[in-house]
PLY file of the C-alpha trace (Angstrom):
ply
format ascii 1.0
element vertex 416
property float x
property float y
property float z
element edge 415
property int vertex1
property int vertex2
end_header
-81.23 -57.53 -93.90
-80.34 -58.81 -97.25
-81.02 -62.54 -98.06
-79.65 -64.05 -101.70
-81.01 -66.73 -102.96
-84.70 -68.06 -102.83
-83.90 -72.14 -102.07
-84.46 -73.92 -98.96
-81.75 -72.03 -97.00
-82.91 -68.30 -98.16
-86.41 -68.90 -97.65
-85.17 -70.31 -94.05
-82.94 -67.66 -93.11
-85.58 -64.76 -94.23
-88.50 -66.81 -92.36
-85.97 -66.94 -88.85
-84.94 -63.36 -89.65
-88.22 -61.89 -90.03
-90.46 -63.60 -87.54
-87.72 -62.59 -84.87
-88.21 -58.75 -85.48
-85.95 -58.06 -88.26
-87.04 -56.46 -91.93
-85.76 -58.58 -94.86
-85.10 -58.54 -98.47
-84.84 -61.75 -100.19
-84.04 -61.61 -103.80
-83.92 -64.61 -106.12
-82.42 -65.08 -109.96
-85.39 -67.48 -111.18
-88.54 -66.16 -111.51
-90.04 -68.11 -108.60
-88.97 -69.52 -104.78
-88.04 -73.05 -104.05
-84.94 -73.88 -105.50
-83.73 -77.42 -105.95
-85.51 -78.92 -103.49
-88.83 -78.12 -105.92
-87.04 -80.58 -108.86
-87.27 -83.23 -106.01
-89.74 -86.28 -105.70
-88.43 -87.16 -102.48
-86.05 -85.46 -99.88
-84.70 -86.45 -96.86
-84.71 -86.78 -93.52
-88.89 -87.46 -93.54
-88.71 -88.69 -97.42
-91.88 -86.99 -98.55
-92.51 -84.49 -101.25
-91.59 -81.19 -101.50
-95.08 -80.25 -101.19
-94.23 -81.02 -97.05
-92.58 -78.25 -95.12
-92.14 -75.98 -98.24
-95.83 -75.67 -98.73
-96.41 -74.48 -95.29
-92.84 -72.33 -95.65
-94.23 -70.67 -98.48
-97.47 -69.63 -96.89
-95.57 -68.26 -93.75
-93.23 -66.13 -96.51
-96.25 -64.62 -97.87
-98.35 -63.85 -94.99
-95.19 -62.48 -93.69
-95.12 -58.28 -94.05
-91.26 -58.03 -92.92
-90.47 -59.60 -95.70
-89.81 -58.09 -99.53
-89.36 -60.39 -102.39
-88.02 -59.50 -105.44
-87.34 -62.36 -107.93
-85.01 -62.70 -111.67
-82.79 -60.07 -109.44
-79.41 -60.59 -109.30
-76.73 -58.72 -107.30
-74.11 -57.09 -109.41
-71.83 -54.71 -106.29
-71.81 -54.63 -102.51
-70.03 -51.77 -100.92
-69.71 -50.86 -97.12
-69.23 -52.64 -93.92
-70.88 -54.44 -91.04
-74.70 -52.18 -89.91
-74.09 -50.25 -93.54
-74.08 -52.28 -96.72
-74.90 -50.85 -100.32
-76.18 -53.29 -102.64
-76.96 -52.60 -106.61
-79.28 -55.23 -107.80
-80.31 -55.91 -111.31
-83.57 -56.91 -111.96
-84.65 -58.47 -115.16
-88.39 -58.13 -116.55
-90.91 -60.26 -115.65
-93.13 -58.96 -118.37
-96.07 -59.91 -116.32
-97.78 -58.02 -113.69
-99.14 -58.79 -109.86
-102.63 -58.63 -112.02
-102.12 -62.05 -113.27
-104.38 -64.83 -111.81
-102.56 -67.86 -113.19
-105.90 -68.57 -115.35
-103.20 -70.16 -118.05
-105.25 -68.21 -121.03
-101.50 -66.27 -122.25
-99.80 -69.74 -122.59
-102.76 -71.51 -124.51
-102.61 -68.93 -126.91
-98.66 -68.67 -127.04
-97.50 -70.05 -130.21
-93.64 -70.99 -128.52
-92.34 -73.96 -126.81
-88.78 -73.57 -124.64
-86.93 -75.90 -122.94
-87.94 -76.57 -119.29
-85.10 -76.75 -116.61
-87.10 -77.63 -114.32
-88.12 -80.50 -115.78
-84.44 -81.31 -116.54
-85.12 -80.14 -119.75
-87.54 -83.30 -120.14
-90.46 -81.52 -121.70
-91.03 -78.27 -123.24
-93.81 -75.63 -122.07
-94.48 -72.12 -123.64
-92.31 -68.85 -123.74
-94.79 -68.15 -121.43
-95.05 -70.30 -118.38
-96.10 -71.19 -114.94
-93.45 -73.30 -112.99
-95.49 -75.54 -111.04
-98.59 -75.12 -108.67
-96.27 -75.27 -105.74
-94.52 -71.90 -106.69
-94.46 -68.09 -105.26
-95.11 -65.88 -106.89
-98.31 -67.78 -108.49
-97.66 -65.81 -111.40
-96.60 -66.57 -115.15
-93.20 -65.32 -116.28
-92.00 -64.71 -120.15
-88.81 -66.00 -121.20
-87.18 -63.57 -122.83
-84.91 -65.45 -124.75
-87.50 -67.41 -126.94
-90.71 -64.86 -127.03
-91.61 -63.34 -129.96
-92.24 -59.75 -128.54
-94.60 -57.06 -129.82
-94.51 -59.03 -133.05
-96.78 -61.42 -131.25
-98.41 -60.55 -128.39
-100.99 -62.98 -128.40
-100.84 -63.38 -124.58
-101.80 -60.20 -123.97
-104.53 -60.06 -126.41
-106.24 -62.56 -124.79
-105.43 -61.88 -121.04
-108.31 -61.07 -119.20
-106.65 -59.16 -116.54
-105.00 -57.19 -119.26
-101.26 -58.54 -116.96
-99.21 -58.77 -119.43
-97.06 -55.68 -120.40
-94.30 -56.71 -123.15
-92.78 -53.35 -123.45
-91.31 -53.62 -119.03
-87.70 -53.11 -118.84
-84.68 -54.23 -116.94
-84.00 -51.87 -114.24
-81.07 -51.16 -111.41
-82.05 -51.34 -107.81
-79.44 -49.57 -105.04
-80.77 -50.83 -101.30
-79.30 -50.74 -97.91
-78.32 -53.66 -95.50
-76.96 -54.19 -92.12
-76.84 -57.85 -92.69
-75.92 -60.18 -95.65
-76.98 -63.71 -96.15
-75.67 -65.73 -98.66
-77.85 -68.47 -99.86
-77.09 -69.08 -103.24
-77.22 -72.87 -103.65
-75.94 -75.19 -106.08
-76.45 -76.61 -109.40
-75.36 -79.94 -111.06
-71.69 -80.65 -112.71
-71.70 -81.08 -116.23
-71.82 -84.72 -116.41
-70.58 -84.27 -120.82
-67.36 -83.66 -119.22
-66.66 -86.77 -117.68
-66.20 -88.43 -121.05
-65.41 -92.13 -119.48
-69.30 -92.11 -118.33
-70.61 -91.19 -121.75
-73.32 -88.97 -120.72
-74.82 -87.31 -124.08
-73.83 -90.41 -126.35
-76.09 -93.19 -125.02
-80.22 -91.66 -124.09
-80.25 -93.87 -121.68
-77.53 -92.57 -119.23
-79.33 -89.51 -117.24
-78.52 -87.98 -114.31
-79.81 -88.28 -110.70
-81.68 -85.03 -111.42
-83.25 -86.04 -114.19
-84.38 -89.54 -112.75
-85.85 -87.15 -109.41
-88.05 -85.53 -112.09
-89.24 -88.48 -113.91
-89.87 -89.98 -110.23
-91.75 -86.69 -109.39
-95.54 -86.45 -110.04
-95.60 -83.56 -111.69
-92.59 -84.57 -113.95
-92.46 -84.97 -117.37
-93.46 -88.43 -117.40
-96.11 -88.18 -114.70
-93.91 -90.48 -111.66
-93.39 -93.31 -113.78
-89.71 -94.10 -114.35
-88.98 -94.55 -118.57
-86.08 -95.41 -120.43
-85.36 -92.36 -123.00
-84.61 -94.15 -126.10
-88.35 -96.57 -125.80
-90.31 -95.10 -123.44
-90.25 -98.74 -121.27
-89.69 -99.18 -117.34
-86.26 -100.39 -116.93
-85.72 -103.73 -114.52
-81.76 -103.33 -114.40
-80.69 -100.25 -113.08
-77.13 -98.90 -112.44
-76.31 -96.19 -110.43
-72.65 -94.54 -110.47
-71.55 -92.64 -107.19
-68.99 -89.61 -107.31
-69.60 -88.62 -111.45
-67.23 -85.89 -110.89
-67.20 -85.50 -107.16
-63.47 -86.76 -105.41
-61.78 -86.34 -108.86
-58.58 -83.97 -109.08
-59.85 -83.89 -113.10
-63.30 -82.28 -111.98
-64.31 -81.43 -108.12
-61.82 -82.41 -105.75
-64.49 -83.14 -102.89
-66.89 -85.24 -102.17
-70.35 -83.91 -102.96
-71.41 -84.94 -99.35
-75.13 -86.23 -99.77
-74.84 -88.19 -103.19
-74.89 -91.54 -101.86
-77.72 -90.92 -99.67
-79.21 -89.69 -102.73
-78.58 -92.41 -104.49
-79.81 -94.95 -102.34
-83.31 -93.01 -101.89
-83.25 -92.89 -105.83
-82.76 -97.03 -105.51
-85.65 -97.26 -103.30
-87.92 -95.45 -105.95
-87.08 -98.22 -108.48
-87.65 -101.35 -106.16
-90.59 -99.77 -104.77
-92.17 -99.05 -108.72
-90.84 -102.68 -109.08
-89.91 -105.53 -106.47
-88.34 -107.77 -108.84
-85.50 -104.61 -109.96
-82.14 -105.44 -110.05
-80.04 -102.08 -108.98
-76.43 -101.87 -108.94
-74.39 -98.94 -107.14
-71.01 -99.02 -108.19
-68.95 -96.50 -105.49
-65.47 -95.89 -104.03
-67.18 -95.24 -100.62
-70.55 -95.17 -99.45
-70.85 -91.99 -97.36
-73.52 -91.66 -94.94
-73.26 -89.50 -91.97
-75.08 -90.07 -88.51
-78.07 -91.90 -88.26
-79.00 -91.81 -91.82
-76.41 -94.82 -90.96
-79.69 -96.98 -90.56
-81.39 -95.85 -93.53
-78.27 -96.78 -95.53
-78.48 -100.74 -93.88
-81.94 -100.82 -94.54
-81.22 -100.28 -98.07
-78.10 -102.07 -98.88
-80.57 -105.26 -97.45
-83.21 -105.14 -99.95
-83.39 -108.01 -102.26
-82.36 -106.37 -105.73
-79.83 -104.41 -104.80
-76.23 -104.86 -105.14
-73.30 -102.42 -103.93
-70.27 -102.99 -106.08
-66.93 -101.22 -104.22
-65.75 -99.89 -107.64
-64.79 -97.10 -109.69
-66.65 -97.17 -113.26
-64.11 -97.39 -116.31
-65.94 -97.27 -119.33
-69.71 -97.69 -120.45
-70.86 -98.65 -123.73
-74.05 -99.23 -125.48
-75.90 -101.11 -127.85
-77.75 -99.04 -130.53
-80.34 -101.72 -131.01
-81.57 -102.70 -128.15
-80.43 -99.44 -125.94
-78.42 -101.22 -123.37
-75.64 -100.80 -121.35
-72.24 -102.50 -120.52
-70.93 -101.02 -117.21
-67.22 -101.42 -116.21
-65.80 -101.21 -113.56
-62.86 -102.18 -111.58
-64.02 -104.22 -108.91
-61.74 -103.42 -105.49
-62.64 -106.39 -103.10
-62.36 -109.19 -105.62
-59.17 -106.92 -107.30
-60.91 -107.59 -111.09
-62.65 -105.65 -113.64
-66.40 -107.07 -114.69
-68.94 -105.82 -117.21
-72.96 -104.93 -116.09
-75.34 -105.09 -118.78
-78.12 -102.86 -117.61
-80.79 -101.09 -118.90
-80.71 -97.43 -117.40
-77.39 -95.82 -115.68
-77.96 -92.98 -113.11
-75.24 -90.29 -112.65
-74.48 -89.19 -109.23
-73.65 -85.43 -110.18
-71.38 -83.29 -108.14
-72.66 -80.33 -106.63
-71.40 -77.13 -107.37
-71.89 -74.33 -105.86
-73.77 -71.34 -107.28
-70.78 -68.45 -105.88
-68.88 -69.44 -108.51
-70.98 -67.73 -111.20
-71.52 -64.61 -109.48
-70.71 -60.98 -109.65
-67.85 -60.09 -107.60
-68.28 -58.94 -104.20
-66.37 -58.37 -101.23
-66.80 -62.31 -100.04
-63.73 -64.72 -100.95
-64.73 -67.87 -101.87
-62.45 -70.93 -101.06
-60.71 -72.66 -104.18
-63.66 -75.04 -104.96
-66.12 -71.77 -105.29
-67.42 -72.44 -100.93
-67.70 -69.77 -98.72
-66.08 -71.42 -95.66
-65.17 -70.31 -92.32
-63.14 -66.69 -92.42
-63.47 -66.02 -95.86
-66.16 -63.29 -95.33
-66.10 -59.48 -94.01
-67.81 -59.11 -91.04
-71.75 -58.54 -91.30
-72.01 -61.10 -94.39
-73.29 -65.15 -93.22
-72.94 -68.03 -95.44
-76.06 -70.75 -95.33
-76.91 -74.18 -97.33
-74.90 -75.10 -100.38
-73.12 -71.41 -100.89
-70.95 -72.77 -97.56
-70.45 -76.88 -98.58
-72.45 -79.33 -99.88
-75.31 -80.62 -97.50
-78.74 -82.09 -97.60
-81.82 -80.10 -96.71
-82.31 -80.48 -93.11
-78.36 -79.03 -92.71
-79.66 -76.65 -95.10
-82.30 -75.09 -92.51
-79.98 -75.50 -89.75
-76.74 -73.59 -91.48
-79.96 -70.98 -92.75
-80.85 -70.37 -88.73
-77.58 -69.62 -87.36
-76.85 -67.38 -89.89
-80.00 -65.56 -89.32
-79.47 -65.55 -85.75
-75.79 -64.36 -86.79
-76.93 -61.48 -88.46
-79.82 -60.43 -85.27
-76.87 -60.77 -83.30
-75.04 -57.99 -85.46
-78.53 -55.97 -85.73
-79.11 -56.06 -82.08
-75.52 -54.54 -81.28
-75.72 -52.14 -83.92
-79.10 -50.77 -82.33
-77.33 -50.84 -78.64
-74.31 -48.81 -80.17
-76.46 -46.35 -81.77
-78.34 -45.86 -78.82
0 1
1 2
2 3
3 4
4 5
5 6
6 7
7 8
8 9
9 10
10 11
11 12
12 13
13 14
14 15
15 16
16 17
17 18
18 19
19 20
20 21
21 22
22 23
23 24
24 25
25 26
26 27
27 28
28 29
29 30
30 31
31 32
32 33
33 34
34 35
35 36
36 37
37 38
38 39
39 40
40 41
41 42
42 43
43 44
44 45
45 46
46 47
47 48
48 49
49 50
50 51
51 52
52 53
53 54
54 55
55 56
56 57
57 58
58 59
59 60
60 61
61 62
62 63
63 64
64 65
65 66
66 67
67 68
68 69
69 70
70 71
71 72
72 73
73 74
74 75
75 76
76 77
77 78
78 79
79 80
80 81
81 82
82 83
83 84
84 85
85 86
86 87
87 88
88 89
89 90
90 91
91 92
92 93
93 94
94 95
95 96
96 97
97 98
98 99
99 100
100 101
101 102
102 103
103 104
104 105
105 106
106 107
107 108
108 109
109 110
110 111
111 112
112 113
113 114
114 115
115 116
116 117
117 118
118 119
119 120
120 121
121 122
122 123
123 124
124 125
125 126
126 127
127 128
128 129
129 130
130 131
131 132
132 133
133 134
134 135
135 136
136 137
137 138
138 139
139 140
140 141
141 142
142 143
143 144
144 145
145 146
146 147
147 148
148 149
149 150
150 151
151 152
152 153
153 154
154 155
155 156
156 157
157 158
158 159
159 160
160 161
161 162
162 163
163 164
164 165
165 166
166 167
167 168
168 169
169 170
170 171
171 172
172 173
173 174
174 175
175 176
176 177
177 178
178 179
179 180
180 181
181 182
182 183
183 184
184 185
185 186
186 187
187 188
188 189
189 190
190 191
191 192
192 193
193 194
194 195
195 196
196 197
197 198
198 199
199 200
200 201
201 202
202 203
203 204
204 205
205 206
206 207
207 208
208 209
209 210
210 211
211 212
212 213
213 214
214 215
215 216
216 217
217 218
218 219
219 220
220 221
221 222
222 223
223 224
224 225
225 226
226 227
227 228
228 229
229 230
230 231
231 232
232 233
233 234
234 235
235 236
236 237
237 238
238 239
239 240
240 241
241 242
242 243
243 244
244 245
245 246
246 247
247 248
248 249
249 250
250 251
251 252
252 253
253 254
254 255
255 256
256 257
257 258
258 259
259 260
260 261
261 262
262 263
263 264
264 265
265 266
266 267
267 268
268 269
269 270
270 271
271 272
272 273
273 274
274 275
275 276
276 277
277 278
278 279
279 280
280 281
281 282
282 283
283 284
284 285
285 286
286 287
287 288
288 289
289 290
290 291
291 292
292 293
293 294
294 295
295 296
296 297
297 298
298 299
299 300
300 301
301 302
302 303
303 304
304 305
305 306
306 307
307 308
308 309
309 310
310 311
311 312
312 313
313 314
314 315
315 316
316 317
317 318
318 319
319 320
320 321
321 322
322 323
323 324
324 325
325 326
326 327
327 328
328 329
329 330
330 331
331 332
332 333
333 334
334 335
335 336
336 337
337 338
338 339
339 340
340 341
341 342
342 343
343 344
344 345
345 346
346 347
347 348
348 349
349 350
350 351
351 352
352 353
353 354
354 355
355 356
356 357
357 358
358 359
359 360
360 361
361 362
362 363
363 364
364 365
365 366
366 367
367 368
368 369
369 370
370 371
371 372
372 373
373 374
374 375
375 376
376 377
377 378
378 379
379 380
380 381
381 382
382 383
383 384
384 385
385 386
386 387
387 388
388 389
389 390
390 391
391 392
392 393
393 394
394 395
395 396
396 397
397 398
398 399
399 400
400 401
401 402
402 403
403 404
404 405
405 406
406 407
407 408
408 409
409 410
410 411
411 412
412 413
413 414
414 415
């Protein structure tokens, strides 16, 4: 069985897969396991670290011997049918070795810095880096793109476990599958396009992303929540629901789990500091089931206000780095200005299928892979199906590993 895509839903789907009988391969673009759910400080439905339930995933993953990882590998063709796929897979150099030990020697003595994605691009470690402690592999990883090469090479000369090997190449990988999961996740829209929310023009208007890593412990500010421009807690924060999502300009649906989002985001502020103001300015508040309750217990805290309005414009002040929010206010039918210190974007999500080599699957016109648009034998999990929250995440992962034991088990009963 082949498994794409090393988030929440891959891991979940190779875990189900693999512990029921079944060999899997689970390959991964990134150079390590986790996905989103690693830039995280919170999640739902428990709201506790990552660190819970992906820790103990992890360890089950690697004590597991069905189970083959291969990570920055990328699928470029499937051929075949249901019981007899061909996949070529392209995987990129690691330039590092199972040797390594994750002492950290190679990136004290690497002379470049790169941007950090996982960090939201908040702080800046070596060419040659370790992700996190929470990662698998627990191995360092080069990046290409900003090492210096052979011309360097001061990693490997002082590596004690002599793991780094700078001259590895890219190579192509042809394997066979019965089975094919797709679990290829999401990533963030571009909030620069949404010009009306000025994202990229003021320092203090960030993403939801980028707040979950300054929230985060092991973010690049340690937990505490900062202002860009000064470096200074903010007390008046505004957060702006569906920045992209339900817009005919940008994603025509709604992002599903960004108001929930939002709201646990809220709940980091007021808990860092009771005497926050936070402002959610949204068209509807969405949330589904009995994370009804958690919503109520939110929208009561002292601090927070929910406007029922769709942002207009925001401006800023160069001196003293704050913000006007306007919006157009749809219960009292007028449009009112928020001076605020920090604005949050609610991002859309979008999913990953869009950006991928083309293969027999059909994805629907917003880049999903919904009901009937793949060949038999193929299963679509998490965010490559529609945009859900982690516990749908594991669920949508099991039945399509059950799915796909379902097509193993008949193809075994034929063949007999």
């Amino acid at each position: 069985m082949l498994v794409v895509g090393g988030g929440v839903a891959g891991i979940t789907a190779s875990l189900e897969a693999a512990e029921s009988g079944a060999r899997v391969l689970l390959v991964e673009k990134t150079p390590y396991l986790g996905g989103r759910v690693l830039q995280f400080a919170r999640y739902f439905p428990k709201l506790c670290p990552p660190s819970c339930g992906m820790e103990i995933n992890l360890r089950r993953l690697r004590d597991n011997p069905r189970i083959t990882l291969r990570t920055l590998t990328e699928v470029e063709e499937i051929e075949g049918e249901a019981g007899r796929f061909t996949a070529r897979l392209r995987e990129s150099p690691r330039l590092v070795t199972d040797r390594c030990t994750a002492c950290g020697e190679c990136a004290l003595a690497c002379p470049v810095v790169r941007p950090n994605p996982l960090q939201s691009n908040q702080s800046e470690p070596k060419a040659i880096y370790l992700q996190g402690e929470l990662v698998h592999p627990l191995r360092y990883v080069i990046d290409r793109d900003y090492c210096l090469g052979e011309s360097c090479a001061r990693c490997a000369k002082v590596c004690p476990h002599a793991a780094i090997e700078l001259a590895m190449a890219e190579r192509t990988i042809l394997v066979e599958a019965s089975a094919v999961i797709w679990a290829t996740g999401w990533q963030p829209y571009t909030a620069a396009r949404i010009t009306n929310l000025a994202y990229g023009r003021h320092p203090n208007i960030v993403t939801n992303l980028e707040l979950e890593r300054m929230a985060a412990p092991d973010g690049p500010t340690g937990g505490c929540i900062l202002r860009p421009s000064d470096g200074r807690p903010p007390r008046r924060v505004a957060f702006i629901q569906c920045a992209g999502s339900r817009d005919r300009l940008h994603l025509g649906y709604c992002s599903g789990v960004c108001c929930l989002a939002s709201l646990k985001e809220a709940s980091y502020i007021l808990d860092r500091d009771p005497e926050a103001e936070v402002h959610v300015f949204y068209i509807d508040l969405r949330t589904p089931g009995t994370y009804e309750a958690f919503a109520q217990k939110m929208l009561a805290r002292p601090g927070l206000r929910a406007v029922k309005g769709k942002v207009a414009d925001i401006t800023g002040d160069p001196e003293s780095g704050n913000l006007t929010v306007f919006a157009n206010d749809m219960t009292r039918s007028s449009t009112s200005g928020t001076e605020v210190d920090l604005v949050v974007l609610a991002t859309g999500m979008v999913p990953n299928l869009r950006d991928a080599a083309p293969t027999p699957v059909e994805p629907d016109s917003y880049g999903f892979l919904g009901e009937g648009s793949m060949p038999p034998g193929m299963f679509a999990a998490g965010c490559a199906r529609a945009p859900v929250d982690v516990q749908t995440a594991t669920l949508d992962a099991t039945a399509a590993a059950m799915g796909a034991l379902g097509l193993l088990a008949k193809s075994r009963s034929t063949a007999r």
